[in-house]
N, C-alpha and C positions, 0 to 999 in steps of 0.2 A: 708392705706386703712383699714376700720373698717371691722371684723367679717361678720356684716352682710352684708358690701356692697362686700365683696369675697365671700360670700356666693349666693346673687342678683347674679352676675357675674357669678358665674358656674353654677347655675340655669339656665340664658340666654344662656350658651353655650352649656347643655342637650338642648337646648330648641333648639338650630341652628345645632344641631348633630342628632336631630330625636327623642333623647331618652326619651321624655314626653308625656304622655299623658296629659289629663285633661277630664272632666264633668265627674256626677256622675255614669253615666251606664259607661265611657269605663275604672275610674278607679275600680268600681266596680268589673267589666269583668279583668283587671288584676290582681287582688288580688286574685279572686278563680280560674283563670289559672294557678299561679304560677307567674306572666311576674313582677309585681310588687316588688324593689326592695328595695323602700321606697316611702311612700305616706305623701303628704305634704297637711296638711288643715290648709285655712285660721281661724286666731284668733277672725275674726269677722264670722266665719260660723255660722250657727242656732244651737242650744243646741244639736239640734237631728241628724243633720248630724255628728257634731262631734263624740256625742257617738254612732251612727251606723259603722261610719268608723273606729273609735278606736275598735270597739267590732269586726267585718271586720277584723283586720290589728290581731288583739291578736289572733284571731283563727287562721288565715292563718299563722300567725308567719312572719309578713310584719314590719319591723322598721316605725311609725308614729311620724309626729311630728307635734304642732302649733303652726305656728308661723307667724309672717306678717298679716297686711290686705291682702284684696282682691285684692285691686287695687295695690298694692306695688306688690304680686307676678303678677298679669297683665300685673304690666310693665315689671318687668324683664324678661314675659317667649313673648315680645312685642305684648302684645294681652291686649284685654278688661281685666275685672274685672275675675281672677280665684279664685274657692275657692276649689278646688280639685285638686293635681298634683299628680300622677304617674312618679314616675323615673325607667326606665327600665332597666336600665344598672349599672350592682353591684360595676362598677368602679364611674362612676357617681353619686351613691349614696353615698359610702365608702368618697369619694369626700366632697360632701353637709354636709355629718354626722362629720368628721372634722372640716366644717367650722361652725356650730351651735356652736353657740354663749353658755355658758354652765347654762346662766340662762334661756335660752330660753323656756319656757312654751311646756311642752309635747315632749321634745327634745329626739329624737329615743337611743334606749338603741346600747349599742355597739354591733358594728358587729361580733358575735361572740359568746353573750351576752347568758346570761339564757332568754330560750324561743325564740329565737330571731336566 
């Protein structure tokens, strides 16, 4: 199994274990609660969401990464087209962040990381 389809795969399973959110007010609303543990944006989001969410995720000190279409995380989290995921759970996250792929475009700094 490739990187990113273990990566789809625990994505689905935050997804069937409770621990994601998604759209832009409720991952917004987790980033400045603190509840956000990594925020995933699709690679085809608009210019602007990207850098509001990255600039969101660097202040709050939130691991972000982009990576996938929309409809690829869709599928994996079994829902329509996402282009915002919230992972709530820092094991779930620690998780996903091992399984990115290491050229992955925007790929979250390590846990533990400066800033981070």
């Amino acid at each position: 199994m490739s990187m990113s389809n273990k990566f789809l795969s625990m994505l689905g399973l935050a997804q069937r274990a409770g621990k994601l959110t998604s759209g832009e007010d409720k991952v917004l609303e987790a980033i400045q609660k603190g509840k956000a543990q990594l925020v995933i944006v699709a690679k085809d989001a608009s210019h602007n969401t990207i850098k509001k969410f990255s600039d969101k995720c660097k202040f709050y000190k939130v691991p972000i990464m982009v990576n996938f279409e929309r409809e690829t995380l869709g599928r994996a989290t079994g829902r329509m087209e996402r282009v915002l995921i919230a992972v709530m759970d820092k094991g779930f996250a620690e998780a996903l962040a091992k399984r990115a792929e290491p050229h992955d475009s925007g790929g979250p700094e390590p846990f533990g990381g400066e800033g981070y």
